[in-house]
C-alpha positions as a printed NumPy array, in Angstrom:
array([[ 30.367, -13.265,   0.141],
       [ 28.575, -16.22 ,  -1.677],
       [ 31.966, -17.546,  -3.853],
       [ 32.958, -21.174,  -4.069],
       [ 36.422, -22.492,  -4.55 ],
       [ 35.387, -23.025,  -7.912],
       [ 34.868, -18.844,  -8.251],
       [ 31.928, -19.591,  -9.923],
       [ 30.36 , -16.048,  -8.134],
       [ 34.051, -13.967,  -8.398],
       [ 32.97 , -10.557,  -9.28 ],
       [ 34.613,  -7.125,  -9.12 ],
       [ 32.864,  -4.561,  -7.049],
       [ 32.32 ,  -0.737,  -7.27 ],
       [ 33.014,   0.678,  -3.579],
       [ 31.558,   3.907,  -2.679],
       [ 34.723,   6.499,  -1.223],
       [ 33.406,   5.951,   2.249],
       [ 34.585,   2.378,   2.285],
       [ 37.558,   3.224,   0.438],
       [ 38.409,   5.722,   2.843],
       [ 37.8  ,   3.132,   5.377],
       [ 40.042,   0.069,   3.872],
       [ 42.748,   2.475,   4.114],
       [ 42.187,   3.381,   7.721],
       [ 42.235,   0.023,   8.051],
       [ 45.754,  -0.59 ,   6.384],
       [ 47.135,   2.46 ,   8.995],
       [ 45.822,   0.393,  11.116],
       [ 46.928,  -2.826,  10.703],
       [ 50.828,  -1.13 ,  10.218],
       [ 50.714,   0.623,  13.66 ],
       [ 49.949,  -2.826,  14.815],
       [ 52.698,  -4.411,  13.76 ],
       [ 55.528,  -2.443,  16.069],
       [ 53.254,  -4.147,  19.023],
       [ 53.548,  -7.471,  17.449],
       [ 56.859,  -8.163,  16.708],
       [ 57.746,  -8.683,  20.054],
       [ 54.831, -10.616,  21.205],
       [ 53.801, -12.468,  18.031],
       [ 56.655, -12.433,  15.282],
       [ 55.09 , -14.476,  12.476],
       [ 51.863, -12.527,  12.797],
       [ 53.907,  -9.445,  12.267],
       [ 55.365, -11.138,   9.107],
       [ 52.095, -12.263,   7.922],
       [ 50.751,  -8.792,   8.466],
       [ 53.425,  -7.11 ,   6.851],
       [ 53.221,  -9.65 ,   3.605],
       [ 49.572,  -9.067,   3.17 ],
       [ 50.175,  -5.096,   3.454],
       [ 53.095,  -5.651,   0.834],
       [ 50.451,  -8.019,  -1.698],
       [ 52.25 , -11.15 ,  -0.974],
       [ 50.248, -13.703,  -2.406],
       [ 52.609, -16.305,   0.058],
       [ 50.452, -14.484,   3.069],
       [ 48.191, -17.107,   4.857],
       [ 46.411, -14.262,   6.803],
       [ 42.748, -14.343,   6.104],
       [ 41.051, -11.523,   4.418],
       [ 39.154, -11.073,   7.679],
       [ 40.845, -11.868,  10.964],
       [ 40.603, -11.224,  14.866],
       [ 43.222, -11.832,  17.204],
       [ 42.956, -13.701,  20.223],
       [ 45.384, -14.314,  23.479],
       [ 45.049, -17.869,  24.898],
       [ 47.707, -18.897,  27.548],
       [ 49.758, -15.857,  26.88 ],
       [ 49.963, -16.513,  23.549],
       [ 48.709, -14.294,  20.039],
       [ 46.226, -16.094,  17.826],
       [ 44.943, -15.186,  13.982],
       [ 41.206, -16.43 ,  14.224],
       [ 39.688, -16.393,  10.368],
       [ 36.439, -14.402,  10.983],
       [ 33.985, -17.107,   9.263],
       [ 30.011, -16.349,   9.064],
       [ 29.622, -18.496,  11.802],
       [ 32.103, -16.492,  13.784],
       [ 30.609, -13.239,  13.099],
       [ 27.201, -14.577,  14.398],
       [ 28.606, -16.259,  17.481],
       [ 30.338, -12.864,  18.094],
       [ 26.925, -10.772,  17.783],
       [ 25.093, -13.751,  20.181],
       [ 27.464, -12.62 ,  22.735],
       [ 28.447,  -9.26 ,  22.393],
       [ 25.285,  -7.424,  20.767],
       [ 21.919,  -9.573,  22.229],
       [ 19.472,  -7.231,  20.892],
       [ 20.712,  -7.911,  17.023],
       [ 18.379, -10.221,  15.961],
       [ 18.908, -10.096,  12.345],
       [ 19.632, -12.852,  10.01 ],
       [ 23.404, -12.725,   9.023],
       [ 21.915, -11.858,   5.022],
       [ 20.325,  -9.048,   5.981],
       [ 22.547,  -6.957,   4.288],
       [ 22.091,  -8.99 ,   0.922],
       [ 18.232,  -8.177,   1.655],
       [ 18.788,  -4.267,   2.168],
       [ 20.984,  -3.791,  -0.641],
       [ 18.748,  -5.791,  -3.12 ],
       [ 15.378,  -4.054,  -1.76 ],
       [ 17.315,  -0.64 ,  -1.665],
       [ 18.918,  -0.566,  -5.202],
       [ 15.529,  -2.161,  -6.667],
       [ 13.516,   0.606,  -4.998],
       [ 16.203,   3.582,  -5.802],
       [ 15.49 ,   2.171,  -9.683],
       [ 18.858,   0.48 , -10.055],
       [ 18.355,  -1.861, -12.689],
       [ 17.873,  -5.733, -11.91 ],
       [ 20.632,  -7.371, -14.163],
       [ 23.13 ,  -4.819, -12.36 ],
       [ 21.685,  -6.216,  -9.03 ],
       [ 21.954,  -9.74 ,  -9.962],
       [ 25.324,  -8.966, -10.932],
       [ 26.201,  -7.148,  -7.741],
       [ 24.73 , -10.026,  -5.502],
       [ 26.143, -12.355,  -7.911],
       [ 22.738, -14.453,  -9.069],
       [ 23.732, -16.838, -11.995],
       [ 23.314, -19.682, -13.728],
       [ 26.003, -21.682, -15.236],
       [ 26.226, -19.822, -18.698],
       [ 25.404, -16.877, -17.891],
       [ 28.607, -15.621, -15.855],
       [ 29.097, -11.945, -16.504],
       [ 32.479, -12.326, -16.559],
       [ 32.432, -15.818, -18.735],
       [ 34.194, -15.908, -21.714],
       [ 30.932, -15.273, -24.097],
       [ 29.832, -12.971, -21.565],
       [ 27.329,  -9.63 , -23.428],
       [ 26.797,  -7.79 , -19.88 ],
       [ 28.627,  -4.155, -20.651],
       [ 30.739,  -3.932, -16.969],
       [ 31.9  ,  -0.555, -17.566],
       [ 27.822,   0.96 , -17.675],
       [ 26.453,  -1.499, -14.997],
       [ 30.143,  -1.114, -12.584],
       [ 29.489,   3.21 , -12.954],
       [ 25.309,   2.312, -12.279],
       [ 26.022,   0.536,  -9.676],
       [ 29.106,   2.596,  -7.889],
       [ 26.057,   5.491,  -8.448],
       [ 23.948,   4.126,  -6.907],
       [ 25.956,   3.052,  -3.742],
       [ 27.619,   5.921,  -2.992],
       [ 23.963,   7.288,  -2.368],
       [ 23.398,   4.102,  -0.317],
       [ 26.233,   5.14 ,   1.675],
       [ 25.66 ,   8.824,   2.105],
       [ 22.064,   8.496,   2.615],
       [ 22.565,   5.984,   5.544],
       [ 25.477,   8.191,   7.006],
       [ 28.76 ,   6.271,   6.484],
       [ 31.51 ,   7.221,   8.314],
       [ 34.953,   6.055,   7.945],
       [ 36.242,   5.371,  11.897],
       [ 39.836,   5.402,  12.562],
       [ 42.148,   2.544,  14.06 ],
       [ 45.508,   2.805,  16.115],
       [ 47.519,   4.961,  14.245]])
C-alpha cells in the first residue's frame, strides 16, 4: 500500500484465515467469470486466466473493475484515487480519509500490546538502513510475522470478518 518502484517498503504479510478464505472466494470468482468473458471480451479472459495460472506475462492489475463503454469490456486499474472517487459517488456518508485503515490498525495493534517494531514493520515505517528485509537486516521475521498474524486474526474476529462469496 505505500511501495515505490524502487520496493523500498516490499514486505511480506501475515493474513488472518478470514482474508485467506476470502482471496480464494475471490479466485472462484474471478474463474466463473471467465466462461462470460470469452465471448464478450477475449483478451480479458486470457489475462484473467494468466493471472489465475501465476503468469508473470499478465498485465491485469492486482486490483481491477470492469467497465462497458460503447458496448465494449474495459480493465480499469483500481488506483487510490479511484477507490475514493468510487466512495464520493456511491457511499456519500463515508467521510473517512482513504488511510484510515493505516490509522485503525496502528492504534488497534498498539492498544492490543502488539509491539511497535512489529507495527512499523507491518505499516512498513523505515529509514534507508534499516529495511527489515535488507541484507544486514537483525529484525527476527519468523517471531514478529507469528506476533503479528496473532494479533490480526483477533483484529479480524473481534470486528466480525466474514468472507462473502462471488459468482460461482
Amino acid at each position: 500500500d505505500k511501495d515505490d518502484a524502487a520496493s523500498f517498503s516490499t514486505r511480506v504479510l501475515p493474513l488472518p484465515d478470514v482474508v485467506v478464505s476470502q482471496l480464494l472466494r475471490l479466485r472462484e470468482h474471478l474463474q466463473a467469470m471467465i466462461p462470460s468473458l470469452v465471448l464478450r471480451a477475449p483478451l480479458i479472459a486470457t489475462q484473467i486466466s494468466g493471472a489465475l495460472r501465476g503468469d508473470s506475462a499478465s498485465t491485469l492489475p492486482i486490483t481491477f473493475q470492469l467497465v462497458e463503454r460503447s458496448g465494449k469490456v474495459e480493465v480499469h486499474a483500481v488506483s487510490g484515487s479511484l477507490m475514493s472517487k468510487l466512495v464520493a459517488e456511491h457511499a456519500r456518508s463515508f467521510t473517512l480519509p482513504g488511510n484510515a485503515n493505516r490509522h485503525f490498525l496502528r492504534s488497534t495493534l498498539v492498544d492490543k500490546g502488539c509491539p511497535a517494531i512489529a507495527v512499523d514493520y507491518l505499516l512498513g515505517h523505515w529509514r534507508r538502513g534499516g529495511e527489515p528485509l535488507g541484507r544486514f537486516a537483525t529484525l527476527d521475521l519468523d517471531h514478529y510475522f507469528g506476533v503479528l498474524r496473532e494479533h490480526l486474526q483477533a483484529i479480524a474476529l473481534e470486528a466480525g470478518w466474514r468472507a462473502l462469496p462471488g459468482l460461482n
